[in-house]
C-alpha positions in Angstrom: 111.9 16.4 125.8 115.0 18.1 126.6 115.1 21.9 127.1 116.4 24.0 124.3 120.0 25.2 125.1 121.6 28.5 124.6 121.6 29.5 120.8 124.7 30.2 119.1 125.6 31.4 115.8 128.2 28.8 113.4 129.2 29.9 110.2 129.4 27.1 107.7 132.9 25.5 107.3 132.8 27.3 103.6 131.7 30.6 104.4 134.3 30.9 107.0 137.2 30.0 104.3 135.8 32.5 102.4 136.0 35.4 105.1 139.9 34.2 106.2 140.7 34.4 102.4 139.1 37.8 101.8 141.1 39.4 105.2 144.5 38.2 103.4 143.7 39.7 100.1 142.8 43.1 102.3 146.0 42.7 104.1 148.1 42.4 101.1 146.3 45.3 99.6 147.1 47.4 102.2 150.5 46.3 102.0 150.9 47.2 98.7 149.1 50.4 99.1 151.6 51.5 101.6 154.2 50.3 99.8 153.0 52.4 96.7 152.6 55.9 98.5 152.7 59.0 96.0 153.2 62.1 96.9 151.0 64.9 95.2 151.7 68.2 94.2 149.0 71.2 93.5 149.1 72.4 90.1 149.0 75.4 88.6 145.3 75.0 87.8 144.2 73.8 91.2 144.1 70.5 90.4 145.8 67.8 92.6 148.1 65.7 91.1 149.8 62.3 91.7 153.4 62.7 91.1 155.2 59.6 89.2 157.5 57.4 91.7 161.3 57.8 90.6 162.4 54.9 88.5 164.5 52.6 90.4 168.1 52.9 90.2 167.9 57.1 89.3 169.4 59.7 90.5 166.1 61.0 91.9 165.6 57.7 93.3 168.8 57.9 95.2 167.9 61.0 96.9 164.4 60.1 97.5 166.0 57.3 99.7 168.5 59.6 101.6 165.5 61.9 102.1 163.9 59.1 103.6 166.2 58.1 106.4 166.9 62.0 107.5 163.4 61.9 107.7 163.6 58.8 110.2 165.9 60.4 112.0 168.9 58.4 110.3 171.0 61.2 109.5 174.5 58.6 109.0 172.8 56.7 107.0 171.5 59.6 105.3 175.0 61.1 105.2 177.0 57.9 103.4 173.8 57.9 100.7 174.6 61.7 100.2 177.8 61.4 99.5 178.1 58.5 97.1 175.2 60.6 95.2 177.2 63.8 94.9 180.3 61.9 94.1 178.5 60.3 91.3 176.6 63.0 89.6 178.5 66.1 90.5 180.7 65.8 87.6 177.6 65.6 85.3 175.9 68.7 86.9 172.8 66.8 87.5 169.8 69.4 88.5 169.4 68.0 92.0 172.9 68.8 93.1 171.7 71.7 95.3 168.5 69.5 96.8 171.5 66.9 97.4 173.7 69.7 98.7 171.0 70.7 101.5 169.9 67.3 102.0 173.7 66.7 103.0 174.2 69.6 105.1 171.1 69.1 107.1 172.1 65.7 108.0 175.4 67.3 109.3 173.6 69.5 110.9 171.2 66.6 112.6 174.6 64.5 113.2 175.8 67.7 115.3 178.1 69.2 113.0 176.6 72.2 112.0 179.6 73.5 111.2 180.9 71.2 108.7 177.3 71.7 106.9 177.7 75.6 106.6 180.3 74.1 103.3 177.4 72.7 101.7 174.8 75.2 102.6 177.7 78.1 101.1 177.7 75.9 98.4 173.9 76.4 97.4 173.9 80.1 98.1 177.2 80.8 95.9 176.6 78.1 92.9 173.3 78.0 92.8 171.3 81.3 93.6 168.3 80.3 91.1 167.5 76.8 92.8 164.6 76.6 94.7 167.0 75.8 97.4 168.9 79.1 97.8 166.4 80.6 99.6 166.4 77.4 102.6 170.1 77.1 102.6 170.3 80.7 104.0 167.8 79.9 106.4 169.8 77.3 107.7 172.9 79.5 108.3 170.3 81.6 110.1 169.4 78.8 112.2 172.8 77.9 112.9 173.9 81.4 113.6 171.2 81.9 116.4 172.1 79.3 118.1 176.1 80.1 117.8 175.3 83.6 119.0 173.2 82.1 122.4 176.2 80.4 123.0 176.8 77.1 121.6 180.1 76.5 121.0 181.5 75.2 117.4 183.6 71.3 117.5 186.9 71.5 117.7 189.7 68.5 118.7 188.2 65.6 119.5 184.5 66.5 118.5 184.2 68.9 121.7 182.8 72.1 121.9 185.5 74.1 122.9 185.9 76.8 120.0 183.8 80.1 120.7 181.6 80.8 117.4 179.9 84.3 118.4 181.7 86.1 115.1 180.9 83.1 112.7 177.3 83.5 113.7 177.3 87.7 113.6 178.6 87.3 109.9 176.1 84.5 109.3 173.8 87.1 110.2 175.0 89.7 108.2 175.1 87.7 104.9 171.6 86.6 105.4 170.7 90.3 105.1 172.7 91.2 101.9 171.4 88.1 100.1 167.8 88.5 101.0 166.7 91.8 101.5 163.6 92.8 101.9 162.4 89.3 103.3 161.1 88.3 106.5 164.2 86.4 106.5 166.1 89.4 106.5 164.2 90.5 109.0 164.8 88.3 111.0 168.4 87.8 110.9 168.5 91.8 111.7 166.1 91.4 114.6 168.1 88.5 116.3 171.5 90.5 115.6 170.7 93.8 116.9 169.4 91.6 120.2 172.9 90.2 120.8 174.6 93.0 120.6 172.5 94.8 123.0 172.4 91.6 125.3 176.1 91.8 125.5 176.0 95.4 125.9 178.1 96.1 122.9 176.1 99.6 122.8 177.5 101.4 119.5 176.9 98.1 117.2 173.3 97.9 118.8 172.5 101.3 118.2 173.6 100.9 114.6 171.9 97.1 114.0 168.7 99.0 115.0 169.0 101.5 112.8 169.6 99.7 110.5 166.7 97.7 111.4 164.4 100.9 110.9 165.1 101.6 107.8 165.0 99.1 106.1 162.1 97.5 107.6 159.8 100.7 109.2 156.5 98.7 109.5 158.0 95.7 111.2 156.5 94.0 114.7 159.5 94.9 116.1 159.9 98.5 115.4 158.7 99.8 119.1 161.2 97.3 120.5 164.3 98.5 118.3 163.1 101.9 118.9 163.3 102.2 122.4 166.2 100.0 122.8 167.9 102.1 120.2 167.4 105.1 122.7 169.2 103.4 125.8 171.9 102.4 124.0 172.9 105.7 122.6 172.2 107.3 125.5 174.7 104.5 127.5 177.2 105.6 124.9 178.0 109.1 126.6 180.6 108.5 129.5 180.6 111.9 131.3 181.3 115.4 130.3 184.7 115.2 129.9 183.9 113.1 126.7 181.9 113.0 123.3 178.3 114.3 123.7 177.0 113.3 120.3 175.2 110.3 121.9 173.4 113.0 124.0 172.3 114.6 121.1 171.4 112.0 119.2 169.2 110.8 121.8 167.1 113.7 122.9 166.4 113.3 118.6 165.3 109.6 119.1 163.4 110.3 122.4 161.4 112.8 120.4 160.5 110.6 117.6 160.1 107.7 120.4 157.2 109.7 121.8 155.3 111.5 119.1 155.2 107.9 117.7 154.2 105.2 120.7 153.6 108.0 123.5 152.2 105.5 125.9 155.0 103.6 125.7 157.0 106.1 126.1 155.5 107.2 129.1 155.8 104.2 130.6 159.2 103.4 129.6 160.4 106.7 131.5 161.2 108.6 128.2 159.7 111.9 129.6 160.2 115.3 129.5 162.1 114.4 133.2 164.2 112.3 130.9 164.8 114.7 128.6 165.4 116.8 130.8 168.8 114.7 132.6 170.1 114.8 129.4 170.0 118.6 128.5 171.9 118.9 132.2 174.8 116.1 130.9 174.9 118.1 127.6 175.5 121.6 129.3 177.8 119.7 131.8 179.9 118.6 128.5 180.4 122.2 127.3 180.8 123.5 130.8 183.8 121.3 131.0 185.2 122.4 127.9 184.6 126.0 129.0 186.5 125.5 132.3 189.3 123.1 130.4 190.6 126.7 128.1 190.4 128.8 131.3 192.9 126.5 132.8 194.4 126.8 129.8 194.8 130.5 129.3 192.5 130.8 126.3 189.7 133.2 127.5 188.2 133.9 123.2 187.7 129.8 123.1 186.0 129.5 126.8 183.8 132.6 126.1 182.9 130.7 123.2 181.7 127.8 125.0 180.5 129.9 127.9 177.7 131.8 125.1 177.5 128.7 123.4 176.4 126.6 126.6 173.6 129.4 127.4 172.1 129.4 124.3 171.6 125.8 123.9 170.9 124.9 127.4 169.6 128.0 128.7 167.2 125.9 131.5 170.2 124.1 133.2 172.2 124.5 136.2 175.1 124.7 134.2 174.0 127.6 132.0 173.6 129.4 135.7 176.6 128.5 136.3 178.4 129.7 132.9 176.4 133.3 133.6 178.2 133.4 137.2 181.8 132.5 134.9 181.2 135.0 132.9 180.2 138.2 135.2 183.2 137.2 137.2 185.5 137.7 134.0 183.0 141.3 132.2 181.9 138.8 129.7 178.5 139.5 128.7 176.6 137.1 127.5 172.7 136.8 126.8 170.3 136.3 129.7 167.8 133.3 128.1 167.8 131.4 131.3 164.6 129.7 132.4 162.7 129.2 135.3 163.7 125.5 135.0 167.3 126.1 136.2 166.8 126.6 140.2 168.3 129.1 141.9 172.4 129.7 142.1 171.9 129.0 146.3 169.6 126.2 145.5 171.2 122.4 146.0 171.2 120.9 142.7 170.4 117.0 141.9 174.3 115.8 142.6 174.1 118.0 146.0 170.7 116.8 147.3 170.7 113.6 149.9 168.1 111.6 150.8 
């Protein structure tokens, strides 16, 4: 008797027909299951629902392609679908013009030609302000404006990037503002122009993008930040004594505020009373110089006025010492306020002192 070999497992000629034929059937059902996707949308109530497919041949069906081959990155195929669709039911005013409109502009914009796509993104924002779409289409320009004001450079001849497009994006900025205000978008656009002008040190528009900032959005995130910068770039503004010393002014007011409101930061940003301090001494400086400018001048009524003027407002500076030595010298008298702060008249002051 022979040994019993290994045992294996046979499936009878039948049953094995009948597995083959049930995996087709599940293979063709899951074809046609991916083939029928449906897209659902939460109602009102809660309640998910399945959305009907567009009938072939519509309008929404059109657009439902071109959606579909932006989405796989396809944006010239998506591009020739867009425009045969808006060529076609434009006339009619057919409700998904400004869906179409986006949809077009953003496959511009994935083609690389932003530029071109700010047409159909205006086009949204000016025809159709109560679409759904208004709200995206001025994202986009905010988008497209961030990137124009970090340095990318608008087509020109020949599809190069040769044409500078900082102003397109500062007003991009600026209309995003005026036709949402309020919103984070808003907000945003603000935020990201106030930051270009201080990264290009274009100090006065800074100083007034973050106040602007401020006020119109006082609990943002970025208060702190437009705060403090707001305080260097006024106080960058004054050029010397011989010139304009409202931005003095106006900064001792915003390092005041500064502090009584984020006093750590302050602190450790350097906006101390030492601080303060540098800019009392430019301030008195500034009237000094006007002082001495009419006594060159031969008008002794307007330089006393300056000379009183400068001791009264400044009374702990070196130049108020030095406006009280003026005006002995010419029998002037003037009131004695000074403070132990200003050091002596035989003391060095801070320009005189060497390491």
């Amino acid at each position: 008797m022979n040994p019993p070999g290994p045992t294996t497992l046979r499936r009878p000629p039948h049953a094995r027909h009948a597995v083959l034929t049930a995996l087709a059937v599940l293979a063709l059902a899951g074809q046609a299951s991916h083939a029928q996707t449906r897209t659902m949308t939460l109602s009102p109530d809660g309640v998910w629902e399945q959305d009907r497919p567009p009938a072939a041949g519509s309008p929404e069906e059109g657009l439902a392609v071109a959606r579909g081959h932006l989405a796989r990155n396809q944006p010239e195929r998506a591009l020739v679908l867009l425009d045969e669709w808006l060529e076609r039911y434009r006339p009619d005013e057919h409700p998904l013009i400004p869906a179409a409109l986006l949809a077009r502009g953003d496959a511009k914009t994935a083609s690389g030609d932003e530029f071109e796509a700010l047409y159909d993104y205006e086009d949204v924002i000016k025809n159709y302000p109560a679409s759904e779409e208004f709200s995206l289409a001025v994202e986009r320009e905010v988008e497209i404006a961030t990137r124009y004001i970090n340095g990318l450079r608008r087509k020109f001849i020949f599809g190069l990037r040769t044409t500078d497009a900082t102003d397109i994006g500062e007003e991009l900025l600026v209309r995003a503002q005026e036709r949402m205000p309020g919103s984070q978008l808003a907000e945003r656009a603000c935020v990201e122009l106030a930051d270009h002008y201080y990264r290009i040190r274009d100090l006065p528009m800074a100083a007034d993008a973050y106040e602007v900032l401020l006020k119109n959005f006082p609990l943002s995130e970025y208060a702190q930040r437009a705060m403090q910068r707001r305080v260097f770039a006024t106080i960058a503004q004054f050029k010397g004594p011989g010139y304009d010393a409202r931005p003095l002014r106006e900064a001792q007011q915003l390092i005041g505020q500064f502090a009584s409101r984020y006093p750590l930061a302050a602190e450790q940003a350097g906006m101390t009373d030492a601080l303060a301090a540098r800019l009392d001494e430019s301030a008195a400086a500034h009237l000094l110089s006007i002082a001495e400018w009419y006594l060159v001048r031969d008008d002794p009524v307007a330089a006393r006025f300056q000379l009183r003027r400068l001791i009264v407002s400044h009374p702990a500076t070196v130049a108020s010492r030095r406006a009280l030595e003026i005006a002995a010298e010419k029998g002037w008298a003037m009131p004695s306020v000074v403070t132990e702060r200003a050091p002596a008249p035989d003391a060095p002051t801070p320009g005189d002192a060497r390491p």
